[in-house]
Backbone as CSV, one residue per row, in Angstrom:
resi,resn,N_x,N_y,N_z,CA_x,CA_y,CA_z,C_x,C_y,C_z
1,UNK,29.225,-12.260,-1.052,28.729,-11.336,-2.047,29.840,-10.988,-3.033
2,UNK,29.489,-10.688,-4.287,30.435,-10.648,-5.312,30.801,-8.741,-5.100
3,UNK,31.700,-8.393,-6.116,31.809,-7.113,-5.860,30.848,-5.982,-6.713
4,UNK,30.031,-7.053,-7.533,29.087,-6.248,-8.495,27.658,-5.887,-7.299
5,UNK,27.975,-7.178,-6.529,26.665,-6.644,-5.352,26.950,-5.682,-4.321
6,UNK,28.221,-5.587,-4.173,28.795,-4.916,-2.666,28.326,-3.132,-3.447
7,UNK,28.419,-3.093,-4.872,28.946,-1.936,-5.777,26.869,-1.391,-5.787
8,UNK,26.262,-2.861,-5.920,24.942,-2.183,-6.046,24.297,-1.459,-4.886
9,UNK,24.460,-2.016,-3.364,24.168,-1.991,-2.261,24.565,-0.701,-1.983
10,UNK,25.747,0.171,-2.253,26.983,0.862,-1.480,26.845,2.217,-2.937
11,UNK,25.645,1.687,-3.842,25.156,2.842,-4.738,24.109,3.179,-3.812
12,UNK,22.993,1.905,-3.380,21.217,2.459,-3.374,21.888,2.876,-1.917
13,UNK,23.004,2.717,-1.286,23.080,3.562,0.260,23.412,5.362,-0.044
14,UNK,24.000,5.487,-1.089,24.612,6.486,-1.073,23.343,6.847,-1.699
15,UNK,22.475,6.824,-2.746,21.170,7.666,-3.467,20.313,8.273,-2.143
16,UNK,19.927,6.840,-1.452,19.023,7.331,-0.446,19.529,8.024,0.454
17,UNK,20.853,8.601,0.721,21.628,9.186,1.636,22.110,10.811,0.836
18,UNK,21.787,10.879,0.129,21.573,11.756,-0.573,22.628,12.217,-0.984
19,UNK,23.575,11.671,-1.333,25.191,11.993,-1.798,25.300,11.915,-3.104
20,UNK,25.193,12.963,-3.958,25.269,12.783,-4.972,26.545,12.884,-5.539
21,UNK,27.771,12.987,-5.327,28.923,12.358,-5.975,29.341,10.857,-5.654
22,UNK,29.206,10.224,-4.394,29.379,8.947,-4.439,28.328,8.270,-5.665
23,UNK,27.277,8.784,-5.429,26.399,7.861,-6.144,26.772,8.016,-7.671
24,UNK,27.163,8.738,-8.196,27.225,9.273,-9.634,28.827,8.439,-9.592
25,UNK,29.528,8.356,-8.226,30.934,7.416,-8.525,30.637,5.732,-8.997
26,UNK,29.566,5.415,-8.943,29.204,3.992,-9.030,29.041,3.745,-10.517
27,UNK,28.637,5.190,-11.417,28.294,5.232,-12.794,28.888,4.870,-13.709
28,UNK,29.292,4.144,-15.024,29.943,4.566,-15.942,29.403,5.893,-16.260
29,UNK,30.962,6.583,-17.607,30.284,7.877,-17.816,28.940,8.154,-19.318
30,UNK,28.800,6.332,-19.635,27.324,6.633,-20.861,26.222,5.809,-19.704
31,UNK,26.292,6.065,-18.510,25.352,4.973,-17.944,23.768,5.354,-18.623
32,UNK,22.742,4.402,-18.778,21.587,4.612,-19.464,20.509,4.161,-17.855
33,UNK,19.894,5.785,-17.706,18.531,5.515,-16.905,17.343,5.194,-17.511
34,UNK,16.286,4.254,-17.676,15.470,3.851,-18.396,13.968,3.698,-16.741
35,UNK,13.452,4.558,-17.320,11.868,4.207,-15.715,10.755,3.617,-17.392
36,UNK,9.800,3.209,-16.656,8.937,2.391,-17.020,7.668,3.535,-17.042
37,UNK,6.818,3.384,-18.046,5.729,4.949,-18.204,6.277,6.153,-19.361
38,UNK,5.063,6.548,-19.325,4.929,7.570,-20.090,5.694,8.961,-19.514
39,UNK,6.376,9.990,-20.532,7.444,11.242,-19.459,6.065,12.160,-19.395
40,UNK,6.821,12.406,-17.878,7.401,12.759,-17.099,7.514,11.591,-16.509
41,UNK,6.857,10.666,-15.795,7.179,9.693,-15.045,8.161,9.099,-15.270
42,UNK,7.553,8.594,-16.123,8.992,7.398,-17.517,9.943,8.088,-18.287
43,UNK,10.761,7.454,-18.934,11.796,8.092,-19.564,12.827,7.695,-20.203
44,UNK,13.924,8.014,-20.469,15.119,7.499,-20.699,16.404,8.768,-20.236
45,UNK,16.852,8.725,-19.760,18.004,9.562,-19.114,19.697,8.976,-19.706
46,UNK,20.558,9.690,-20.300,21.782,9.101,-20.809,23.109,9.760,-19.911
47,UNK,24.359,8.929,-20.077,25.011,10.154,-19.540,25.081,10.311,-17.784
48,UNK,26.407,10.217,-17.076,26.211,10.727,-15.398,25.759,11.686,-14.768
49,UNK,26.077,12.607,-15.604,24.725,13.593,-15.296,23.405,13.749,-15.360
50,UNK,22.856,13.712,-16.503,21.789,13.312,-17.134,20.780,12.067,-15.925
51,UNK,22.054,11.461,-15.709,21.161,10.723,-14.861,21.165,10.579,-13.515
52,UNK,22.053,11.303,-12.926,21.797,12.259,-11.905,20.878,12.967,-11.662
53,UNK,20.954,14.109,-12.524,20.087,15.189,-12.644,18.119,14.734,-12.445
54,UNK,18.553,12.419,-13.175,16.777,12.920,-13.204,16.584,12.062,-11.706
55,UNK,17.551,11.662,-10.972,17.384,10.754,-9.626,17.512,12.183,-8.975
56,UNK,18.550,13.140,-9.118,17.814,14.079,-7.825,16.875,14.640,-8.243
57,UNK,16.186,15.351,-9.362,15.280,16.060,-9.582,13.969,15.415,-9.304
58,UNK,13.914,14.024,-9.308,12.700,13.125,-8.626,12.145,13.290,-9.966
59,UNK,12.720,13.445,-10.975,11.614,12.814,-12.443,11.130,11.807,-12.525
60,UNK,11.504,10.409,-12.044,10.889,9.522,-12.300,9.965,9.245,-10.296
61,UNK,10.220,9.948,-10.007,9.657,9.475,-7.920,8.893,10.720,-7.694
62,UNK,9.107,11.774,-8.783,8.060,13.039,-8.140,8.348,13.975,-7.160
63,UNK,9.160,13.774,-6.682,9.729,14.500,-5.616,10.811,13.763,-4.389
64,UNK,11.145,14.602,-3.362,12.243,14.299,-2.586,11.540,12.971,-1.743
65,UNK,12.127,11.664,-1.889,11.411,10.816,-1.448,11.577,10.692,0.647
66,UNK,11.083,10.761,1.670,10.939,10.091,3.023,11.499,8.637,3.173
67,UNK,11.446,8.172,2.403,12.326,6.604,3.031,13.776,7.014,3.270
68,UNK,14.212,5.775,4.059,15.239,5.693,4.925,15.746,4.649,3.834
69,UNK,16.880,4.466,3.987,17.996,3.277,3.071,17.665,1.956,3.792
70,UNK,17.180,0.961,3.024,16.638,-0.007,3.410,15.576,-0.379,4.302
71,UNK,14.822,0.661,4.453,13.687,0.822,5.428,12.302,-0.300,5.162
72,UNK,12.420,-0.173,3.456,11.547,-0.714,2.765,12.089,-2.426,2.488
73,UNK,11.516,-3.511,2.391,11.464,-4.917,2.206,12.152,-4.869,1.145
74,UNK,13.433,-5.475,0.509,13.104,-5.843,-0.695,14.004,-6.776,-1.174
75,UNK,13.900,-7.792,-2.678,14.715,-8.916,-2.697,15.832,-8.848,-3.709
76,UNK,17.118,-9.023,-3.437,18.115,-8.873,-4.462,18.384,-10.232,-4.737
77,UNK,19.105,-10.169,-6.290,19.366,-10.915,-7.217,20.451,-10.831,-7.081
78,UNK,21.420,-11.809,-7.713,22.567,-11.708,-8.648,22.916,-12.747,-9.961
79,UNK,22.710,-12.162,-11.002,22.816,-13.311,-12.013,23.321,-12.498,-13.358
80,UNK,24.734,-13.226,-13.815,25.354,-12.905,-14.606,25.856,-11.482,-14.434
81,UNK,25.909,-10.419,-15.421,26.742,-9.073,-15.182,25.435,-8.275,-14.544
82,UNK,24.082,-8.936,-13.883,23.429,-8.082,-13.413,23.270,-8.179,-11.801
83,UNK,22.638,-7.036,-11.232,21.824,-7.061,-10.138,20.693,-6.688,-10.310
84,UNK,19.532,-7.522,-9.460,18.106,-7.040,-9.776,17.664,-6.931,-8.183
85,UNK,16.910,-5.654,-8.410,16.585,-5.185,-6.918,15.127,-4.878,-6.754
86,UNK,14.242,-5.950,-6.807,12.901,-6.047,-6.655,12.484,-5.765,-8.320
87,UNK,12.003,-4.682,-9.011,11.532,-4.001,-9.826,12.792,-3.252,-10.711
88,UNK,13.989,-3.017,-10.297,14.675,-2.195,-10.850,15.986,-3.615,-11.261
89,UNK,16.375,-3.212,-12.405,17.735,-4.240,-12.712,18.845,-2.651,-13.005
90,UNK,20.166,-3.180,-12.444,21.354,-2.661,-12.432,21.877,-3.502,-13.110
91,UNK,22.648,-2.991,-14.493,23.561,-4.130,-15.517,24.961,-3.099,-15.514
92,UNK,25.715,-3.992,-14.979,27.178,-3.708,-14.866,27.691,-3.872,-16.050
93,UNK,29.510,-2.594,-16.231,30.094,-2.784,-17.170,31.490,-2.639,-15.863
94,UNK,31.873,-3.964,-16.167,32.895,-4.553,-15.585,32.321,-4.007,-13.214
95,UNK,33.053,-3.013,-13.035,32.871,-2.666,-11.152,31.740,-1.748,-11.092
96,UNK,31.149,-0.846,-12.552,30.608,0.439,-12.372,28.952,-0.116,-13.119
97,UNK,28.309,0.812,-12.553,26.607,0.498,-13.108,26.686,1.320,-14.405
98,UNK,26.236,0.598,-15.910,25.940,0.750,-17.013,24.705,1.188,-17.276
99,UNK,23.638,0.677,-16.811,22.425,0.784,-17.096,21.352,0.467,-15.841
100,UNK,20.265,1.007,-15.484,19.366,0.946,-15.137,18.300,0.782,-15.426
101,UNK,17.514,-0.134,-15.254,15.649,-0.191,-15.625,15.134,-0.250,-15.043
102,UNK,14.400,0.183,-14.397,13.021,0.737,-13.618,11.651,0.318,-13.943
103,UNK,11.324,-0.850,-13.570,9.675,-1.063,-13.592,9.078,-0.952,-12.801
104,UNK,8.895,-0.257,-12.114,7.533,0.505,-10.757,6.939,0.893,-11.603
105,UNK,5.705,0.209,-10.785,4.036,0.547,-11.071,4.097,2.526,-11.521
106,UNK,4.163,2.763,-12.643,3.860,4.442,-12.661,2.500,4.559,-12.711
107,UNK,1.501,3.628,-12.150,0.131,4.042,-11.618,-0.055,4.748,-10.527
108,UNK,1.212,3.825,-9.018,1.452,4.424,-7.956,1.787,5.581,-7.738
109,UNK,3.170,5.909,-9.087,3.640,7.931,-9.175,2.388,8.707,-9.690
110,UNK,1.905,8.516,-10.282,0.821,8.923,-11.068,-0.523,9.035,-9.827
111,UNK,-1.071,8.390,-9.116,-1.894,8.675,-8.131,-0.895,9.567,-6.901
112,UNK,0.283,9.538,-6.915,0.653,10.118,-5.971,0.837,11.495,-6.230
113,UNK,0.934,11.917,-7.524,0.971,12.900,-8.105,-0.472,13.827,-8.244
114,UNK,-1.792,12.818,-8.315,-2.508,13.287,-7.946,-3.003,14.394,-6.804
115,UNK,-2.811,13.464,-5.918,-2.807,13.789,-4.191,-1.833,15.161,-3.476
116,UNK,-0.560,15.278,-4.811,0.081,16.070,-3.875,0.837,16.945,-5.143
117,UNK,0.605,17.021,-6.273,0.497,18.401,-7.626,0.776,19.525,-6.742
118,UNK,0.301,19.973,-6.027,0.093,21.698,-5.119,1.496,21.480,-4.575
119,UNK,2.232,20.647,-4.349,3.521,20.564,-3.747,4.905,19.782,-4.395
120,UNK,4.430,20.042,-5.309,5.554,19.333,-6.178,5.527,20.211,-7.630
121,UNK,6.276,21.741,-7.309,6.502,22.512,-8.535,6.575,22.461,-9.520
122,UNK,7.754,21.633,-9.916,7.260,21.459,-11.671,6.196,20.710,-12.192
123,UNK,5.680,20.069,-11.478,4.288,19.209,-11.956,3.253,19.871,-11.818
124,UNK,2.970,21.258,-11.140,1.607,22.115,-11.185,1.289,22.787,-12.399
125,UNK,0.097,22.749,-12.982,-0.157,22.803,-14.120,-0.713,24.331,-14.412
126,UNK,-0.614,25.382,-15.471,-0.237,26.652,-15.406,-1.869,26.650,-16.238
């Protein structure tokens, strides 16, 4: 494995582990979050904070997600300055993640949001 993969792996351990300074250590400091959909779901997030702020706040997942770090199937890439991790591409600037894109189905957040609005605060409608 190259060190752009060891760097992607040893991010999605630390997100789902809920460490939010390691994970924000993997960042450059203009990294660009980009989800797929209309906002709230979708978005664009700039900035290590910024894009922090919208991976813990569950802006683009809706809330505090139940999976376990690698619990779920999924197939990694490596080609050129990227990693692609099923649906999501990580584009490196030089050891640190630059950018993120996010294409999950926001039909799936969006019905899930349905189902469970009464428990997910900022999404209940006034």
């Amino acid at each position: 494995m190259s060190r752009r993969f060891d760097v992607a792996k040893a991010y999605e351990k630390a997100l789902f582990a809920g460490n939010r300074a390691e994970t924000g250590s993997y960042f450059t400091d203009d990294v660009l979050y980009w989800v797929a959909g209309a906002p709230r779901i979708g978005g664009e997030w700039r900035g290590r904070e910024a894009v922090l702020d919208a991976l813990w706040n569950r802006e683009a997942g809706l809330g505090a997600a139940d999976w376990g770090y690698e619990d779920v199937w999924r197939v990694w890439y490596e080609a050129d300055e990227r990693v692609i991790v099923e649906v999501r591409i990580l584009k490196f600037q030089g050891d640190r993640i630059g950018e993120i894109r996010d294409y999950t189905d926001s039909h799936i957040y969006e019905e899930f949001l349905k189902r469970h609005r009464d428990q997910l605060p900022k999404f209940r409608q006034h």
